[in-house]
VEXFI-202844 format. One record per residue (C-alpha): residue in one letter; residue number from 1; z, y, x. Coordinates in steps of 0.5 Angstrom, whole numbers. Example, Ala and Ser with C-alpha at 12.3 -4.5 7.8 and 13.67 -1.06 7.14 Angstrom:
<votis>
VOTI   code   pos       Z       Y       X
VOTI      a     1      16      -9      25
VOTI      s     2      14      -2      27
</votis>
This chain:
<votis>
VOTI   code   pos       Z       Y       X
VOTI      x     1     259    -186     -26
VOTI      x     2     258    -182     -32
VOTI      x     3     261    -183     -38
VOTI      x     4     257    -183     -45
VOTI      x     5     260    -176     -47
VOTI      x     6     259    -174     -40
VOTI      x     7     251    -176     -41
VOTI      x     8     252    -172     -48
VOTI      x     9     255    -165     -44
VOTI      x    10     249    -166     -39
VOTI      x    11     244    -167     -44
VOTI      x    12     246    -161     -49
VOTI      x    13     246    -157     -42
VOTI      x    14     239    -159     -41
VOTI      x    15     237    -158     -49
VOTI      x    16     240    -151     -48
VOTI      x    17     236    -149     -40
VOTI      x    18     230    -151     -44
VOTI      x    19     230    -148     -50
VOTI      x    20     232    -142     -47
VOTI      x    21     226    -143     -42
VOTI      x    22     222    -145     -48
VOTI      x    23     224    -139     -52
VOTI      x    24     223    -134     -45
VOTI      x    25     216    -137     -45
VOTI      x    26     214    -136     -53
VOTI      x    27     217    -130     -53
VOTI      x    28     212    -127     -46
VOTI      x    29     207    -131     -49
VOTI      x    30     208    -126     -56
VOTI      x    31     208    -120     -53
VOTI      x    32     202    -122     -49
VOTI      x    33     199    -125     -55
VOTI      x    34     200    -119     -59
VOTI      x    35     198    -114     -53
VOTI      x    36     192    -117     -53
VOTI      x    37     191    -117     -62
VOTI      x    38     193    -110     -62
VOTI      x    39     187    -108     -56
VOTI      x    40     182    -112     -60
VOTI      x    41     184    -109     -66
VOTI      x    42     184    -102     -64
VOTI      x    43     176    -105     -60
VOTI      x    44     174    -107     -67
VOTI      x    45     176    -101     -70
VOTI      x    46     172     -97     -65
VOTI      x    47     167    -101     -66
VOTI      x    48     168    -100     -74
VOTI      x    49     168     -92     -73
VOTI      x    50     161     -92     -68
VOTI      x    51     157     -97     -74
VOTI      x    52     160     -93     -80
VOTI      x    53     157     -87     -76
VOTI      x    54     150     -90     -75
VOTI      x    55     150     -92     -81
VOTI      x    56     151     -85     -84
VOTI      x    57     146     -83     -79
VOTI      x    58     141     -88     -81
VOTI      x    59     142     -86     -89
VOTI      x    60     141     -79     -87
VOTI      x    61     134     -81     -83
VOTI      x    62     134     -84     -90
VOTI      x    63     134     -79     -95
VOTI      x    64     130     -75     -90
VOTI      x    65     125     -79     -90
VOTI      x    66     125     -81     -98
VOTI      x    67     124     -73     -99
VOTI      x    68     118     -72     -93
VOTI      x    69     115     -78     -98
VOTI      x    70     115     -76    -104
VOTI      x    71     113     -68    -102
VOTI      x    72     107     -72     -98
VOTI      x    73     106     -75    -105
VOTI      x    74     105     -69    -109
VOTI      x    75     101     -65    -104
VOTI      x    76      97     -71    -104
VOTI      x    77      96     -71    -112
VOTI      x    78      95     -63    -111
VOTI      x    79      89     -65    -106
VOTI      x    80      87     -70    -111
VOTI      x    81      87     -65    -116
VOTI      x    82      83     -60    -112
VOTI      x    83      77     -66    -109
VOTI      x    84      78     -67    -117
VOTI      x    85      75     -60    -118
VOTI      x    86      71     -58    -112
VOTI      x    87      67     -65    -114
VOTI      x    88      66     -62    -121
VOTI      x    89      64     -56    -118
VOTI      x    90      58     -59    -114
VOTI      x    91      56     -62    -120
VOTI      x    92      56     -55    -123
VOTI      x    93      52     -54    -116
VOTI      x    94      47     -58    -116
VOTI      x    95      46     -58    -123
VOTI      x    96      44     -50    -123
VOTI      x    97      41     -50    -115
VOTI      x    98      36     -56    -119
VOTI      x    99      34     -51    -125
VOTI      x   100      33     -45    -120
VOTI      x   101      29     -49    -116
VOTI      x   102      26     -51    -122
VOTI      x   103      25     -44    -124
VOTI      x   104      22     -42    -118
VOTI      x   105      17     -47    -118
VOTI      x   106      14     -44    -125
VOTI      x   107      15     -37    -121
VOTI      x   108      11     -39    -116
VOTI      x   109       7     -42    -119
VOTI      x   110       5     -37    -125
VOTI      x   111       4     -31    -119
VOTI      x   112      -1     -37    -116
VOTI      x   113      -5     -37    -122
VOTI      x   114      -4     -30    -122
VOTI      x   115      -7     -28    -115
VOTI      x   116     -12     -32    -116
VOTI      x   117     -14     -30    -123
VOTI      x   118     -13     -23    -119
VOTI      x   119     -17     -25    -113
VOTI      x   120     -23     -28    -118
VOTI      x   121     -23     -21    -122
VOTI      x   122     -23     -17    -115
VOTI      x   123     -29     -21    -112
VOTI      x   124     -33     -21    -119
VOTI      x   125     -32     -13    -120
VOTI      x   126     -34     -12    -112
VOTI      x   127     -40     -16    -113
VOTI      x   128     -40     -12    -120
VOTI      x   129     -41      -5    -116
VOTI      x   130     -45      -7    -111
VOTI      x   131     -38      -8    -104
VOTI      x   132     -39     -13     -99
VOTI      x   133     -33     -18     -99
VOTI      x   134     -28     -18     -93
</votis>
């Protein structure tokens, strides 16, 4: 039979095989554990590296496009400018196109009345001397 101090022996034994057992494990279970941290990391700063560099891709895309805006803008406002002037223009136009119809028109007119007063003159000098009309 097994006396108390050799339960004790048997047990300090069996403390020590299973806190080395435990001590193996823990320590494979670290490395394993740290492995996998150390590639998530470098997965991640990889992940990092390819956002950081979208990220500067679309702020030059920005800038671009901001500086393709406000040239739009200012060819815009010169066009605006130019319309501006081009309906002022028009105006002018219109303006000098209605006086010189309305010019011609008192020139038509005026050789009209003339022709006619020039036409009576000739019938009547015609009829005066004696010629026979056309």
């Amino acid at each position: 039979m097994l006396t108390k101090i050799d339960l004790n022996q048997i047990q300090k034994v069996v403390k020590k095989v299973i806190r080395e057992e435990i001590e193996t494990e823990t320590n494979n279970l670290r490395k394993d554990l740290q492995g996998e941290i150390k590639l998530s990391r470098m997965e991640i700063q990889t992940d990092i590296r390819k956002l950081s560099q979208r990220t500067k891709n679309l702020e030059i895309a920005t800038n671009k496009m901001q500086k393709d805006l406000t040239e739009t803008k200012q060819k815009v406002s010169g066009i605006q400018k130019d319309l501006t002037e081009t309906k002022k223009d028009v105006v002018k136009i219109k303006k000098i196109t209605t006086k010189t119809q309305k010019d011609l028109d008192i020139t038509i007119k005026f050789f009209d009345k003339e022709h006619l007063e020039l036409q009576q003159r000739v019938k009547r000098t015609e009829q005066h001397i004696g010629f026979a009309s056309v």
